[in-house]
N, C-alpha and C positions, 0 to 999 in steps of 0.2 A: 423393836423398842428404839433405837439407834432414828430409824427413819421417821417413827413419830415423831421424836423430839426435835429432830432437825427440820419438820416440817412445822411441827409447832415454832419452832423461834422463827424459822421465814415468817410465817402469819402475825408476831409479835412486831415483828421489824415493821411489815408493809404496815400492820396499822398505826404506828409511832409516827410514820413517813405519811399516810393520813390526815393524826391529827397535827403534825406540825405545819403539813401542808395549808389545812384548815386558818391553822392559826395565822397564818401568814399570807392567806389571801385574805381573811377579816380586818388582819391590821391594813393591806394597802387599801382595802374598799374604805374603811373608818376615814384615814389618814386622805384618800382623794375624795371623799365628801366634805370632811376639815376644806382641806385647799376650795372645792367651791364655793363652800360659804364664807369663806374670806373671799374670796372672789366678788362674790354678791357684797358683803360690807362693803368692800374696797371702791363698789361698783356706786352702791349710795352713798358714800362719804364723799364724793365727787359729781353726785345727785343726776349718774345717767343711767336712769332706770329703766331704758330697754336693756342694757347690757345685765343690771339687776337683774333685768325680770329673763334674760335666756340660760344666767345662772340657777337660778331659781326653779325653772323650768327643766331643766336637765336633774334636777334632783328629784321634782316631784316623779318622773317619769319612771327614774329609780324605787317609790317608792316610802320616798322620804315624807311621814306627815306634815310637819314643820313648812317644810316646801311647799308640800298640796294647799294648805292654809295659807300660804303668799301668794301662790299662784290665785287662788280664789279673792286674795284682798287685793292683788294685781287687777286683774277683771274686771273686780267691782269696784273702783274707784279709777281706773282707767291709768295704770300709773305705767310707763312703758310698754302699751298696749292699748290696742285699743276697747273702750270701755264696753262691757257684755254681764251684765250682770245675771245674767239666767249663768251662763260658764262660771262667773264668783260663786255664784248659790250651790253650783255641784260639786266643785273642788273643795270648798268649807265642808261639803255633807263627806265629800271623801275622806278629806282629813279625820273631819269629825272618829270617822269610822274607823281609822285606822289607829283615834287615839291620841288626839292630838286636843289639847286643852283649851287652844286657841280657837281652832276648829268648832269646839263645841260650842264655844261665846257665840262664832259668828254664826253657824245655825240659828240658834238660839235668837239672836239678833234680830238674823233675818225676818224669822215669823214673826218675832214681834212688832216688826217696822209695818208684814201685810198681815197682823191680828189670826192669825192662823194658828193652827195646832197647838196651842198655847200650853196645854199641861203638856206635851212635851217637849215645850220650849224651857218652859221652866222647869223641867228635867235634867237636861242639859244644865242650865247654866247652873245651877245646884249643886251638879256634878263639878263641875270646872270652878266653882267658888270653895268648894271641898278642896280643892287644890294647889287656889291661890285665894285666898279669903279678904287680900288687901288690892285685890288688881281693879282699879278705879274702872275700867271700861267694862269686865264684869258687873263689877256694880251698879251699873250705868244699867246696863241687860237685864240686870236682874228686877230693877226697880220698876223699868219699862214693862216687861213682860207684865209686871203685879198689876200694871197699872190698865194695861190694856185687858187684861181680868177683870176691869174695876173694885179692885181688890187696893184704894186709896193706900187709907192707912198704913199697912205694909211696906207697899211702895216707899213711903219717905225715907223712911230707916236709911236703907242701900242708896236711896238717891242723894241723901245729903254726906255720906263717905262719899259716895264717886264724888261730888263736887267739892268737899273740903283736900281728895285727893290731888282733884285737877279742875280746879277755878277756873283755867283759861281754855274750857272748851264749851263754844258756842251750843251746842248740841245740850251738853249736859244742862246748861241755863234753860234752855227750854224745856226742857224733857220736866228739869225742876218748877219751872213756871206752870208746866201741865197739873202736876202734882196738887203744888200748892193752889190754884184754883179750883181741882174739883172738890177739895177739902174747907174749900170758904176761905182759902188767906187770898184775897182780891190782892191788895196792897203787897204784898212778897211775892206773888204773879208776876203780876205789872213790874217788879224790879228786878225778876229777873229775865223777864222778856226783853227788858230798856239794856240790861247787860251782855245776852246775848248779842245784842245788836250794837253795842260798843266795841264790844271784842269784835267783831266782822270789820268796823270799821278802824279800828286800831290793833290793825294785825300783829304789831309789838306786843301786845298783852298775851295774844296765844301762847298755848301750853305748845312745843316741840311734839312734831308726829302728825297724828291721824286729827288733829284739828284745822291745819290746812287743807290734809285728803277731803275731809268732810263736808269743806266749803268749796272745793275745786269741782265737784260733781252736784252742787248745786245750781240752781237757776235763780243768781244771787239776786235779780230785780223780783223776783216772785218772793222768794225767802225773804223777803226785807218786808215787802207788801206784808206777807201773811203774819210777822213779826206785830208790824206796825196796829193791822187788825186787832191782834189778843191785846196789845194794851189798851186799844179803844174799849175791848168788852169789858176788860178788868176796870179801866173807868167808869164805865156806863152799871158795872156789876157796886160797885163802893158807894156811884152818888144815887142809886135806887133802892138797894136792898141793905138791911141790917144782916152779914151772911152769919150763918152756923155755919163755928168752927169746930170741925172736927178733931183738929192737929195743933199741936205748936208746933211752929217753926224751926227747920233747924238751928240749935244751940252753935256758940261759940261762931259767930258770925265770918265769914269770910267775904273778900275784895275781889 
């Protein structure tokens, strides 16, 4: 009896010494993942995003969604790296996978940008709007996705948040200008194509973020061209045809 119990309290002791162990390898892993994403802040707030992106990088490799999702928006906007976007497209799917919200936007993104797999694109972002219901670039995904559905009407709802969210992003003006032309508003087309291409040229207007990423991985004299094209159609659409509207406009107008 004597020998049980003193082997029982050993087995009691080693597993206390277990879980404190436990606990206290989890706080230094927490606490030295903390330290590299301030590393990684500290790295963009002084805007040298190789040094960002091998912080970053030493996370994802841990593990980290969050990271995976940077690593893939590293990639695919070429930001302290050189740009590979097939590598962005797999580290967002990774992320995506492991859970990561961000992740799922840019999946979701992705196919919508090459019209693919679309009901699970808008799976995804559905999902990741579940989550954050107010995140403008969301929104932006979401409206896009609808739209390359041709699924119009739907689409405006979510495209005119993202844009009352963030006015100053070239993208979002187009993506709205798409919209509102397939829907018959020629005339709110055409201004927001004329706006898109104001904000490109009066880079002070940008919204802070992925609005300059946006335009730095563009082919700004093609971009401009094919800008300039839609407003020709949206003219040649107004002084031709009486359109069906399908939509009104988004309400409470924004600059």
């Amino acid at each position: 009896m004597i020998f049980i119990n003193f082997t029982k309290s050993i087995f009691l002791k080693l597993l206390f010494v277990l879980f404190l162990t436990t606990i206290i390898l989890f706080y230094l892993a927490h606490n030295l993942a903390w330290a590299d994403w301030d590393r990684w802040r500290a790295a963009v707030d002084r805007k040298d995003y190789q040094a960002a992106f091998q912080e970053i990088w030493s996370l994802a490799q841990q593990g980290d969604a969050e990271a995976q999702y940077m690593v893939g928006y590293y990639f695919s906007y070429g930001k302290g790296v050189e740009q590979n976007e097939e590598l962005g497209s797999t580290w967002m799917l990774t992320a995506a996978n492991n859970g990561s919200v961000s992740g799922m936007n840019g999946v979701a993104y992705d196919l919508a940008l090459k019209g693919e797999n679309l009901d699970q694109a808008l799976s995804l972002i559905t999902k990741a709007l579940t989550i954050d219901p107010d995140n403008p670039y969301y929104l932006d995904t979401h409206a896009w996705v609808l739209y390359q559905m041709k699924r119009y009407e739907e689409a405006l709802e979510p495209m005119c948040r993202s844009v009352k969210l963030l006015p100053g992003h070239p993208e979002d003006r187009l993506h709205l200008g798409h919209i509102y032309f397939a829907l018959g508003l020629y005339y709110e087309a055409r201004n927001e194509w004329l706006m898109a291409l104001d904000l490109e040229e009066r880079r002070f207007l940008l919204a802070e973020g992925n609005p300059e990423d946006y335009l730095s991985v563009q082919n700004l004299k093609a971009w401009r061209e094919e800008l300039k094209k839609l407003i020709i159609k949206a003219d040649q659409a107004l002084e031709s045809t009486l359109p069906e509207v399908k939509a009104k406009p988004c309400t409470n107008p924004f600059s």
